[in-house]
N, C-alpha and C positions, 0 to 999 in steps of 0.2 A: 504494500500500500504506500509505496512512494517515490511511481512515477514521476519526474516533472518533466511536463510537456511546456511546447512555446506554441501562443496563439495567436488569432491573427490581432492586427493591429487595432484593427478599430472594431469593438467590441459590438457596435450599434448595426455594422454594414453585412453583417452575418448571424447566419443560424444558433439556435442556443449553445449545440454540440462544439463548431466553430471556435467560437466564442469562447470556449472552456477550453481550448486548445487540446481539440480529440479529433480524432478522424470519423467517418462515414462509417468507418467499419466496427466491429465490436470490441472491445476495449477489454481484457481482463484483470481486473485489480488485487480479487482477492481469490485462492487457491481456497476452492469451496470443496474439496478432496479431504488436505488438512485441517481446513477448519471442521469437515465434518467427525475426521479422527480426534482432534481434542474435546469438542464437544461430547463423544460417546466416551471419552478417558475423564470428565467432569461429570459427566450423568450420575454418578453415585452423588456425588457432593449436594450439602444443601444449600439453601437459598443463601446462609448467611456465609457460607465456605463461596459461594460465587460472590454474592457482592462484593467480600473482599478482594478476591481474585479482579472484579471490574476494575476498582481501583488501586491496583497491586501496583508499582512501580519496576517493581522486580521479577515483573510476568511479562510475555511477551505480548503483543500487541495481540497477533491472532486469537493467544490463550484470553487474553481480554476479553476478544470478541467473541467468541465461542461464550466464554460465562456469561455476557450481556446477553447474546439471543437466548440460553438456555431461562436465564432469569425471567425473561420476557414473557415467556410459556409457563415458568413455575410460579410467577409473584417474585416481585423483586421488590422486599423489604427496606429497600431505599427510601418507596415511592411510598406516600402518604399521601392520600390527595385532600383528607380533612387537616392533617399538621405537615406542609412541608418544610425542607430540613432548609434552614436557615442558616445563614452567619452574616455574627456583627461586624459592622465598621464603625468606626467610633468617627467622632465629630472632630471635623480640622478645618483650617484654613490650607486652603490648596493650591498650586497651579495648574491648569490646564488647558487644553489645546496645544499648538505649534506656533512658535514665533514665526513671525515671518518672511524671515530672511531665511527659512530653511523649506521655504516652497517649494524654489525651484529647483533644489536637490530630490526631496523628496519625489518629487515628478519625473525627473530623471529616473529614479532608481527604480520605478515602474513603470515607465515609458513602455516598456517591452510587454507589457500583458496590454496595453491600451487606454493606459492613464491620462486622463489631458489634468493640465492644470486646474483649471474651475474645480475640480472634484476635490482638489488638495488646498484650496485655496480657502473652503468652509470649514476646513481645521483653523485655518490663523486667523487674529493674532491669536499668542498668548493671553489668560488674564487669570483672576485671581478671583477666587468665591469661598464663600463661607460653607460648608456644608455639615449640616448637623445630624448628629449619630443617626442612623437607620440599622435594619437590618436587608440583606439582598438574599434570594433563592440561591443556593447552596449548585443548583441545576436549572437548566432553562424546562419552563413545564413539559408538561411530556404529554405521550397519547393516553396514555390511562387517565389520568386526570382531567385533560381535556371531555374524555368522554362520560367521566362523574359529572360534572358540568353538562352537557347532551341530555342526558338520560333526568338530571335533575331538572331542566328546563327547556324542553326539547321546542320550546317556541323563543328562544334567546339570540339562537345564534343558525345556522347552517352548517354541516358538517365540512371540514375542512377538505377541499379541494385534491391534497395529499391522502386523503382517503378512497380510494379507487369504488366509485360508485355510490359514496358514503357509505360503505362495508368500515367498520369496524378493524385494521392492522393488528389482531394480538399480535402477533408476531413480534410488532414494531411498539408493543404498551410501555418497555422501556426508554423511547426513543424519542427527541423532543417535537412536539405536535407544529407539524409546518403548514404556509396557506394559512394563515388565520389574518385577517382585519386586526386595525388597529381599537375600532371600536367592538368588535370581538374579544378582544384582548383586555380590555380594560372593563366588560360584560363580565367575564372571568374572575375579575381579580373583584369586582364588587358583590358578583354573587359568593366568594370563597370567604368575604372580610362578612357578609350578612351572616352565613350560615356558621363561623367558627368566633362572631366578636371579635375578630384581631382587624388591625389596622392594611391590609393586602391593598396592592394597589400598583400601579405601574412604576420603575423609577424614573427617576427625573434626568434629564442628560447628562446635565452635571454628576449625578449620583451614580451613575452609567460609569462613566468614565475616572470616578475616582475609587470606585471598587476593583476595576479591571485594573488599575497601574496602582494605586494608591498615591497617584499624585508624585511622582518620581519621575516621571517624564520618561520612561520606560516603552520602546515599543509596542510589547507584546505584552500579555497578562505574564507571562512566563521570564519575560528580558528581551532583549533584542533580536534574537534573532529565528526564522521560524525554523523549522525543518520538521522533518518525519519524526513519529508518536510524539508531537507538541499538544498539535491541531489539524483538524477535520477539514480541510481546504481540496481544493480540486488539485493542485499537486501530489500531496500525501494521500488523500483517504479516499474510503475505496468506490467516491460516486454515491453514494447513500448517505444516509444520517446514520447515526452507530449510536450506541447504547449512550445514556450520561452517563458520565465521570471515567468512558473508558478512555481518558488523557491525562491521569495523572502528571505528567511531567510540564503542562499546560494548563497548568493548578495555579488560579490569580493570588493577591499577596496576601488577601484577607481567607483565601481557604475555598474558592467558587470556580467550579469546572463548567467549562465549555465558553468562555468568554470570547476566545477566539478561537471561532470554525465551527461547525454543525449545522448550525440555523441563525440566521441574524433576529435580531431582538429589539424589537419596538419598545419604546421609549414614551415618558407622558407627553414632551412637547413637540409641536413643530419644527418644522426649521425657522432661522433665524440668526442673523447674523451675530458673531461672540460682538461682545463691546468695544466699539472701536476699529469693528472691522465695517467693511461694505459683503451688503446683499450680492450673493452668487445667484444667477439663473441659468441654470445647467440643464443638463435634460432629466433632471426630474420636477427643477422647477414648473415656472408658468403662470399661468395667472389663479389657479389655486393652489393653496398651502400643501405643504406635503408633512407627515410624521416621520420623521428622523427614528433611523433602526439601526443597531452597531453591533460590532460583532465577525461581521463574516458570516460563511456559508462552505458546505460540500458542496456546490455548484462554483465557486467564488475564488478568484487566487486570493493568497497570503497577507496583498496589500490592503482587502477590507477587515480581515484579521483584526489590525492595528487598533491598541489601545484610542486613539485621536480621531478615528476615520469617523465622518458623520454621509451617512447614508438613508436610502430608503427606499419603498417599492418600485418598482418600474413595472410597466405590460408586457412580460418576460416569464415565458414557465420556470425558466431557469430562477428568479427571483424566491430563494425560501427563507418566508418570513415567520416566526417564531417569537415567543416571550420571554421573562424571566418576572419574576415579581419581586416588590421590593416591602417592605413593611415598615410602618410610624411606630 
């Protein structure tokens, strides 16, 4: 699981596949042979012997993946969808975003997937905010939870579009729920904050991004630099979304998996220029507002990854958009 391919330049003037830097033809990522031998060499083990193993460091990637899918089918004691597992970040004054005099580097340095400037440009400037203690999801939500949500309100929302037919994915109950709206998303976090009395709720950009780096000015949730078992990006991972937390080594500073790669992750606000900066109109702008989602994607190079990157939906299959929740 970590191919890296080169694609074509302009991400907008080609097919999704294209665009991802894959060929026409079938791509194979993961060795569904071995994965299927480790998984019958974990069949004995329990739920809590795999969860472990998801987040082992000292397992191999496939071994990872094997105990994610089997989890998936057994219950995966992770997932709580009335208490999910939280961690604190405590309250700081921060910096965040990119200065910007380091635009035009940055834009260089992903020229090559089909970066134009404008899109790096709604990182900078730099500036500085207050952010007061919260707590952020531990993991971006997942399908199981998603569909506790479904079943409890099955007039709330639409089943999400990554659900083939709106069928139901056990398979994928591990696995964080993509296709979802922004007001979906936030439908979510209000129907989980009614029915459990906790404060659930979307985070806020700022709280986005000072979870994922801690305000360090740190590329990556992880450090600077990506590569293979980081993150779930179209270079490394294997084309799919993969179980949470099977990236240990892509573990943010406060303790929260999957920050960068899997599913990008909607956010409370709009876009909107940092202070001090000027209004970008990109192609996701326009003349109506769009919600900013960060994070990255298994559809997505490395460069949405980035701690700083501010993004959002586009009319693109390839676009998979996901949540995380944050809690008062």
């Amino acid at each position: 699981m970590n191919t890296v391919i080169t694609p074509a330049v302009d991400p907008h003037a080609v097919e999704d596949r294209a665009c991802m830097g894959l060929p026409a033809s079938y791509v194979d990522r993961v060795d569904e042979s071995e994965l299927a031998a480790r998984c019958r060499l974990l069949a004995i083990r329990g739920p809590v012997h795999l969860a472990r193993t998801v987040e082992d460091p000292a397992a191999e990637p496939l071994t990872r993946l094997a105990a994610g899918r089997l989890l998936a089918l057994l219950g995966d004691p992770r997932i709580v969808p009335d208490d999910p597992a939280m961690v604190d970040v405590p309250a700081a004054r921060v910096q965040l975003g990119l200065p910007a005099d380091r635009i035009d580097a940055v834009t260089a340095r992903w020229s090559s997937v089909g970066v134009v400037r404008d899109w790096i440009a709604k990182e900078a400037p730099q500036y500085e905010v207050d952010v007061p203690a919260f707590r952020i999801g531990r993991y971006p939500v997942t399908n199981q939870e998603y569909r506790a949500f479904l079943l409890a309100e099955p007039d709330a929302a639409l089943p999400p579009t990554s659900w083939r037919f709106g069928g139901y994915p056990a398979e994928l109950a591990n696995h964080p729920v993509w296709t979802v709206g922004p007001q979906d998303a936030e439908r979510y976090a209000a129907w989980l904050a009614a029915r459990t009395g906790r404060g659930f709720r979307l985070p806020t950009e700022a709280e986005w991004e000072y979870a994922a780096s801690s305000g360090d000015g740190r590329a990556y949730p992880w450090g600077d630099q990506a590569g293979p078992d980081r993150t779930n990006t179209v270079e490394y991972g294997p084309l799919s979304t993969t179980p949470v937390g099977m990236y240990p080594a892509g573990l943010s500073p406060f303790g929260a998996f999957d920050m960068g790669g899997n599913v990008e992750e909607y956010v409370s606000d709009d876009y909107h220029p940092y202070p001090g900066g000027e209004a970008v109109d990109d192609d996701l702008g326009g003349a109506a507002a769009y919600r900013v989602a960060r994070g990255g994607s298994f559809t997505r190079f490395a460069d949405l990854a980035r701690c700083r990157r501010r993004h959002g939906w586009y009319h693109r299959d390839m676009y998979a958009m996901g949540f995380r929740l944050a809690e008062s």
